[in-house]
Every structure is written in C-alpha cells, then in structure tokens.
N, C-alpha and C positions, 0 to 999 in steps of 0.2 A: 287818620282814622279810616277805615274800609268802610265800604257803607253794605248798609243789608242787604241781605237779597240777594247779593254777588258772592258769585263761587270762587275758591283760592283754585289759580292756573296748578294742576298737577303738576309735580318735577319728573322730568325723564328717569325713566328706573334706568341705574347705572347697569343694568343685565340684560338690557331690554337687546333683543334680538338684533344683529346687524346682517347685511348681507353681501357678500364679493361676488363681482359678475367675473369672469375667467371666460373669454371665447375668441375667435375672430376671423373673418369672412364672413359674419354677419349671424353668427350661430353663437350663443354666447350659452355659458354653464354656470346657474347660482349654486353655489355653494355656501351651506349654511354654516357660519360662525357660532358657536355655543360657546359662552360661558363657561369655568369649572364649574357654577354652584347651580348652572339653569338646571331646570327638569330638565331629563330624559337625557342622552349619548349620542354624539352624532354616527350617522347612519355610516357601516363599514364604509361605503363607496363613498360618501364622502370625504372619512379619514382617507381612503387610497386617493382620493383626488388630492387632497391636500401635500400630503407626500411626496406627489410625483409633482406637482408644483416647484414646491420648495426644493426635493433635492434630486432624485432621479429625472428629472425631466431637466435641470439645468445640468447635470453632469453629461448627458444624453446629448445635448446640442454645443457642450464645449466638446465633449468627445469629437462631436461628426465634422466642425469646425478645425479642429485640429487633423481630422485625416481626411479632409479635401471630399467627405463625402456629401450628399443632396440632402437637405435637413428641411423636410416637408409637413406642412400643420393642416392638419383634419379639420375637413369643413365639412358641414352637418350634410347628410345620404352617403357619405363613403364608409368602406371596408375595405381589408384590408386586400382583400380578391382584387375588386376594382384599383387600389393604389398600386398592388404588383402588376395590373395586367397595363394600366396607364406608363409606368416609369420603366417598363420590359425588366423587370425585375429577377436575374438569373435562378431559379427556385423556386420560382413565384410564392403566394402570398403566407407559404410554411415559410421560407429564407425569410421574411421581411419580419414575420410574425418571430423566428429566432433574433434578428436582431433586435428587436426594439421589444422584446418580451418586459425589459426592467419597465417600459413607461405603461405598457397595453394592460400586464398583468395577466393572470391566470386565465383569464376568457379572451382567446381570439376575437370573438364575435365583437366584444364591446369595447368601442373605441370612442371616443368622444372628442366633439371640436374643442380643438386648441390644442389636442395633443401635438406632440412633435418626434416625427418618426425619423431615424436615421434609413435614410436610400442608398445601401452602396455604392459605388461604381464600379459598375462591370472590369472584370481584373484585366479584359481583352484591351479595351481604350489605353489603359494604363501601360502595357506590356509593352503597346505597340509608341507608347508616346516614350517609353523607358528606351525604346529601341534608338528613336530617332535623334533624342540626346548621345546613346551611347555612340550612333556614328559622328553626329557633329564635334564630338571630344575625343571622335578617335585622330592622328596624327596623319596629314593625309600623305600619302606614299610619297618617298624620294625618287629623284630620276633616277636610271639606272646609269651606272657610273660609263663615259665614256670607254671605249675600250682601249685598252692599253697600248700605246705605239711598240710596233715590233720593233726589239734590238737591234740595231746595225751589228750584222754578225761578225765574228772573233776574227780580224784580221790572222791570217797563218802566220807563224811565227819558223822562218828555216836554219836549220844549222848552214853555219858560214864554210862548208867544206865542198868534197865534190858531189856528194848525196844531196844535202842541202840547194843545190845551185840545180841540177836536174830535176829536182821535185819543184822548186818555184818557178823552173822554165816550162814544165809541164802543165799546169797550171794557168801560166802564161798562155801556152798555146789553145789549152783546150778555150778558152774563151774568144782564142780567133780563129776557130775551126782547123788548127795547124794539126796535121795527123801525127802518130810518133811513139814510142814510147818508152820506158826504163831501159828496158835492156837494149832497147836499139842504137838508144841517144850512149850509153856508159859505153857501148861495145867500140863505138866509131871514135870516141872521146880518148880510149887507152889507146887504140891505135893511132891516131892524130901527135898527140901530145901527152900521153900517159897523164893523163889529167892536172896538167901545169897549167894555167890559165894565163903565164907569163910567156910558152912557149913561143917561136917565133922562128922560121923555115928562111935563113939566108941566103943559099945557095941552089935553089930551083929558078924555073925560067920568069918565078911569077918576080921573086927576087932581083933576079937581072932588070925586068923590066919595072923597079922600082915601087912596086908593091905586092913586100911579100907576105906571105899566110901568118896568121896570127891568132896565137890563142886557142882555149881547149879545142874548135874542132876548127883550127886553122882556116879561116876566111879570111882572103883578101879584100882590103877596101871598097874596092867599085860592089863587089859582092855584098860587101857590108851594108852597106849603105841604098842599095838596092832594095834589098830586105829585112830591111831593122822594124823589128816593129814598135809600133808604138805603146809606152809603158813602159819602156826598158831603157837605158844608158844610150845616149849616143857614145858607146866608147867599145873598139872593137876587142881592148883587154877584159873587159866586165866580163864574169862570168855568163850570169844568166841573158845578159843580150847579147853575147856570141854563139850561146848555143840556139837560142830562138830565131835567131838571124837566118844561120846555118841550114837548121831544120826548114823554116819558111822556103829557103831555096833548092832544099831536097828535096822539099812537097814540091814545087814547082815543076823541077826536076824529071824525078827517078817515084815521085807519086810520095816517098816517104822516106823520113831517114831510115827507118827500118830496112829499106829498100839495100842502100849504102854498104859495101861490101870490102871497098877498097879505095881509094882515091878518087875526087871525085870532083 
C-alpha cells in the first residue's frame, strides 16, 4: 500500500527527446533526433547532417580509401580556403569544394567538424611514381652480341691443267714477293716443254753431266732445289713447284721471268 503524501515516480515518455553528439578533435555536433509523432520537423540542416552521416559521407571515405586519396576530418575554425592552402591543393579550395561537394553541400562556406573531405593527390606524385615502376618492370638491356668471327676465306679452288698450274703458281709467288706474270710464265713454258710437265731434256750438257732439265720450264736439280719454295712439292715433276722454282731463280737471275727470252 503507498502511503500519502508521496508522489507516483513519472514514467519516461517513450518520445521524450534524445540527442547524438557526431564530432571529433574535440568539436563535437548535436544533432537533434525527433520522433515521427514529436512536435515540430527537424531543422533542414539537420536532416542534411543526418544524410551525409549515414550515406554520403560513408560512400565519400570508401571512395577516397579505395583511390589512395587523403581522407581528412574538419575540426572546428577551418574552411575550406585554409584546408586547400594547408594540403597545396592543386585548384585550391573551388577543386576541393568540387570534389567533396556530395558531403559540404550547397554552401561552400559551411562546413562542420566531423566532416570528412576527400584530398586528392596531386596527379604529378603519382605520374612520377607510375614512372619509376614503369622502368623497374622494363627488361633491362642485353649485351650486344659479340661480333662475329671473320670467315677463313674460300680457299681457291684451280683447274688441274696448264692454266690452272700458272694461276696457283702465281699466287704462290705473289705472297713471296717472286715477280712474274701470265704471259711471261706460258710464253717460256711452250718454249721449254710445250707445256708437258713430264717433259725431260736427255741429250744436253746438263744430261751428260747427270742432271738433266725437267719439266714444264725445265729446271735441273741442284737449281731445283736451290730454289724451291716453301708450300709447294719437293718434286721437280710437280707442276706448280717447278714453275715457282724456276721463276724464284729467274728473279734471282735476269730480275724476272718475264725477263726470260730464250734459254737460260
């Protein structure tokens, strides 16, 4: 049983006013919660606070989080002049005010703590940081290829005839300074031996005295053998080193077989 005199405790009205503090850095923003059935509408600027709360303002800092940009929160005496001139904001504070227009709203001027602004980042950082990936993944140069060993060139290849045997004696010569040439060496050669490389002179004095001429330009032994040069047959039948023999002792000689007119 209650006794007299005592007041029943009032019950909480279930519409009774509540209040959300929203700030931080030390500047905090009541926003007033209403009821459907309270008196009165909550205040435009509160419903856009509430808004940007709930959804533009979290889409706003998953955006800036997703594109590596500065996601910075208003603390009570800033503007937006001061945040672009603070963070060098390329545009200054019209670029900042275009980007973050969904949270700030239709009034530049009024901005309130706890908002959260996306800060770009200057495209220059990035361009140049795009750069220094792109050389680290470029492939870095090959050496340049050694160069090529020169051919060992075409060994000459001579017909087995009496053209053939002149030109390879030629040849011969010119790389041991021996003078001479086509027509000197053929002319001496048909008169010699008509170009038989078998030929062989029996009956001269060289014959009597047991070594006689031999061969397309008829050289005797001790001759042979005097001036054979090197690279060629020790054999006074061979063609091509009887004619370079020959020649070597005509250069010695007579200065050249060209020289050479008659027997010699």
């Amino acid at each position: 049983m209650r006794g007299h005199g005592k007041h029943r405790r009032p019950k909480d009205n279930p519409l009774a006013r509540r209040l959300a503090a929203v700030g931080t850095g030390g500047a905090a923003l009541v926003l007033p919660v209403i009821g459907a059935t309270t008196a009165g509408a909550a205040t435009p600027q509160a419903a856009h606070s509430v808004a940007v709360e709930k959804g533009s303002l979290t889409a706003a800092v998953k955006a800036a989080a997703k594109s590596g940009n500065v996601t910075y929160s208003v603390v009570a005496g800033d503007s937006l002049s001061k945040i672009a001139e603070k963070h060098s904001v390329k545009g200054g504070w019209k670029q900042l005010y275009k980007d973050n227009r969904a949270v700030v709203g239709k009034n530049p001027a009024l901005i309130r703590p706890g908002m959260k602004l996306t800060i770009a980042k200057e495209a220059a950082p990035r361009a140049a940081a795009t750069e220094r990936a792109d050389r680290s993944a470029r492939p870095t140069a090959l050496a340049a290829p050694a160069p090529a060993a020169k051919a060992a060139p075409a060994k000459a290849v001579y017909a087995n005839n009496l053209d053939g045997w002149i030109r390879e004696s030629l040849d011969i010569m010119k790389q041991h300074n021996i003078p001479g040439s086509y027509e000197g060496i053929h002319r001496n050669i048909m008169r010699e031996s008509s170009g038989n490389p078998n030929a062989i002179n029996n009956w001269d004095i060289n014959a009597q005295n047991g070594v006689p001429s031999i061969g397309l330009l008829q050289v005797i032994k001790p001759t042979f053998d005097a001036y054979h040069v090197p690279g060629t047959k020790n054999d006074q039948y061979d063609p091509v080193a009887n004619i370079t023999a020959a020649c070597n002792y005509a250069a010695a000689r007579y200065g050249s077989i060209d020289n050479v007119n008659g027997p010699y």
